[in-house]
N, CA, C and O of each residue as an XYZ file, in Angstrom:
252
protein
N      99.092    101.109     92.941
C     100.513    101.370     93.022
C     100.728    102.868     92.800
O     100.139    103.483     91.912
N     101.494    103.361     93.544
C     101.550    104.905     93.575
C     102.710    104.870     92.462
O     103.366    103.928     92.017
N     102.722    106.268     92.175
C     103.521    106.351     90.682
C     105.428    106.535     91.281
O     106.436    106.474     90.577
N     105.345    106.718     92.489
C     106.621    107.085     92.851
C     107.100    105.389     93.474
O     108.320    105.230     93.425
N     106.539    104.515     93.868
C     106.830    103.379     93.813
C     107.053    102.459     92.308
O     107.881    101.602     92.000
N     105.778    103.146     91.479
C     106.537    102.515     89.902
C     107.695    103.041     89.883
O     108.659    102.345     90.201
N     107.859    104.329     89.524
C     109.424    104.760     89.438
C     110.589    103.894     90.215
O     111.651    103.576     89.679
N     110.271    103.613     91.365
C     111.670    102.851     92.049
C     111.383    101.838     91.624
O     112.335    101.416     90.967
N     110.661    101.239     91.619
C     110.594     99.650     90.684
C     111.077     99.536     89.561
O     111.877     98.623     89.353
N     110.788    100.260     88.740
C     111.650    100.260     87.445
C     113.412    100.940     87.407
O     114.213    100.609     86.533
N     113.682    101.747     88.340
C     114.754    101.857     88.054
C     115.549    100.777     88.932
O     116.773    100.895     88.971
N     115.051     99.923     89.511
C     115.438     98.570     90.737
C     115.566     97.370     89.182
O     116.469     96.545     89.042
N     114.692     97.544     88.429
C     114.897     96.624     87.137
C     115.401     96.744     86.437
O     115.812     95.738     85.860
N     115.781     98.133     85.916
C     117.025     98.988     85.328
C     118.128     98.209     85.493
O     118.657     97.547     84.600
N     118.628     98.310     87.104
C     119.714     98.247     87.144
C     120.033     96.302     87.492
O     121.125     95.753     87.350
N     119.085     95.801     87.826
C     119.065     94.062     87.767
C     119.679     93.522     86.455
O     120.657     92.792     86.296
N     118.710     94.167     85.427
C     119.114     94.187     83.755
C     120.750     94.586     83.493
O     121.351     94.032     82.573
N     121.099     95.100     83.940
C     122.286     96.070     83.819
C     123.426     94.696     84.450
O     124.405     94.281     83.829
N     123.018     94.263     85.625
C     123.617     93.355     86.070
C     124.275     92.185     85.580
O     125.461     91.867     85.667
N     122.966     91.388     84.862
C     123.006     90.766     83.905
C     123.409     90.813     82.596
O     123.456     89.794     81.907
N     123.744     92.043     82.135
C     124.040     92.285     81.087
C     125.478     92.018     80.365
O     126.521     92.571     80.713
N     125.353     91.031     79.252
C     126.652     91.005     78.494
C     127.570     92.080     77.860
O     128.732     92.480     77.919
N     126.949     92.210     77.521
C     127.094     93.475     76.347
C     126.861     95.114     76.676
O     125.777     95.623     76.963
N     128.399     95.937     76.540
C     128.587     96.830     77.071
C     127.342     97.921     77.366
O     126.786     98.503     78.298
N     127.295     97.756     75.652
C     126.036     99.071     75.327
C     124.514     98.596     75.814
O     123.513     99.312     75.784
N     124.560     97.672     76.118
C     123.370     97.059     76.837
C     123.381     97.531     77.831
O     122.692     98.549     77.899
N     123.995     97.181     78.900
C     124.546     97.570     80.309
C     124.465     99.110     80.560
O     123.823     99.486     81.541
N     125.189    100.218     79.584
C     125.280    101.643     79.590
C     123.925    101.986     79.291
O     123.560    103.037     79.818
N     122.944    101.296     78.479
C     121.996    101.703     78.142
C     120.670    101.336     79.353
O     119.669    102.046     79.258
N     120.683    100.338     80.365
C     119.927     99.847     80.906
C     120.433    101.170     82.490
O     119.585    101.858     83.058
N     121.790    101.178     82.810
C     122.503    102.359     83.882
C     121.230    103.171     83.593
O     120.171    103.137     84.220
N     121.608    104.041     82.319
C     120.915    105.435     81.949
C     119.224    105.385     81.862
O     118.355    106.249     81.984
N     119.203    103.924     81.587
C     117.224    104.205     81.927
C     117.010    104.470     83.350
O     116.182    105.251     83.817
N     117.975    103.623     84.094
C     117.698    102.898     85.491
C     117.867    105.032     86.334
O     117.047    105.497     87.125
N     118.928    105.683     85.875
C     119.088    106.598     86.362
C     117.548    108.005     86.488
O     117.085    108.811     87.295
N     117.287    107.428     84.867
C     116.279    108.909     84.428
C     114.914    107.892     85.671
O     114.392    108.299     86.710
N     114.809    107.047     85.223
C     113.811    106.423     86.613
C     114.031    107.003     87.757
O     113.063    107.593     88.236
N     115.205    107.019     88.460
C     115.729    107.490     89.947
C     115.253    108.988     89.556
O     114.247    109.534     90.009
N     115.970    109.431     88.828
C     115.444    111.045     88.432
C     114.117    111.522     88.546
O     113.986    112.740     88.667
N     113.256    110.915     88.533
C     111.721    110.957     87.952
C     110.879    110.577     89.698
O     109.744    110.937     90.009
N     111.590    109.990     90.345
C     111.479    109.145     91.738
C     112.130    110.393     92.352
O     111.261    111.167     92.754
N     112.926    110.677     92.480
C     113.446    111.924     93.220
C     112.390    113.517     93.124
O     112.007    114.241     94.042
N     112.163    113.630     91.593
C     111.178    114.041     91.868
C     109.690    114.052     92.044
O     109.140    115.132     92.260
N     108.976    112.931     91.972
C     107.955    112.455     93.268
C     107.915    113.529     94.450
O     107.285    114.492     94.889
N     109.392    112.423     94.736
C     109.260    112.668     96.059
C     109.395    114.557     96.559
O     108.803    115.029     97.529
N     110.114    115.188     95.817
C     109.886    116.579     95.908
C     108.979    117.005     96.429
O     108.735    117.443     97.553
N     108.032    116.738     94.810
C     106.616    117.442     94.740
C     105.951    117.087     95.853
O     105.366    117.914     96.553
N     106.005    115.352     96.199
C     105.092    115.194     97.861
C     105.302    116.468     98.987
O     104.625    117.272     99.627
N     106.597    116.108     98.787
C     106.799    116.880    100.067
C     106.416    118.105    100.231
O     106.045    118.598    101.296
N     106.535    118.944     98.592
C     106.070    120.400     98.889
C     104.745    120.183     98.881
O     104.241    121.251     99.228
N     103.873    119.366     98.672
C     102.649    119.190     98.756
C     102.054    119.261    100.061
O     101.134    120.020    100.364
N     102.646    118.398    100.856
C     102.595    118.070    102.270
C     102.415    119.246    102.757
O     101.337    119.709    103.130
N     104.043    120.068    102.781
C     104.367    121.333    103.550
C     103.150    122.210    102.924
O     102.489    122.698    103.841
N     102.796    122.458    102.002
C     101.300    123.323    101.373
C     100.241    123.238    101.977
O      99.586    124.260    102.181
N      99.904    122.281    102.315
C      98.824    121.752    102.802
C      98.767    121.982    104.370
O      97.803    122.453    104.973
N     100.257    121.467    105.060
C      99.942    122.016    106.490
C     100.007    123.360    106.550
O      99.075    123.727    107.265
N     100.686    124.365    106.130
C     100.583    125.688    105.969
C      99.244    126.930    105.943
O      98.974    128.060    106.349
N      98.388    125.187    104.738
C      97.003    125.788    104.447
C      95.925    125.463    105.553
O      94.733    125.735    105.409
N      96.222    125.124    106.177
C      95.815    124.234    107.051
C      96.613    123.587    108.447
O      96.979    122.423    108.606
N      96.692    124.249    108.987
C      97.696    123.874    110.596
C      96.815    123.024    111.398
O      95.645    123.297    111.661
N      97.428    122.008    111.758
C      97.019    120.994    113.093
C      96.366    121.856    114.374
O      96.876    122.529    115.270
N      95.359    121.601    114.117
C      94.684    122.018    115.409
C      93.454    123.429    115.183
O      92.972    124.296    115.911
N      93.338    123.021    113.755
C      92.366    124.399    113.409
C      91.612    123.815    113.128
O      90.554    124.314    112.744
């Protein structure tokens, strides 16, 4: 499991929890995990990408 798929998985359970949730501060508290998850997933995906772009740069198709 790649770490940027844990991240969306857990903040996908974050917010299921949140759903379910009775109790306010439960609910506010499950939002704000579910968010810093998305946060953490957003940047993944950043770093891939500048990774990507690094790499073809270092290295161009067709060399």
């Amino acid at each position: 499991m790649s770490t940027l798929m844990f991240y969306t998985e857990r903040a996908a359970e974050c917010r299921r929890d949140a759903e379910e949730a009775t109790l306010t501060n439960v609910r506010d508290r499950c939002l704000s995990a579910a968010e810093a998850w998305e946060n953490m997933a957003d940047r993944a995906r950043r770093t891939q990408s500048y990774r990507d772009a690094h790499v073809v740069e270092k290295d161009p198709p067709g060399e």
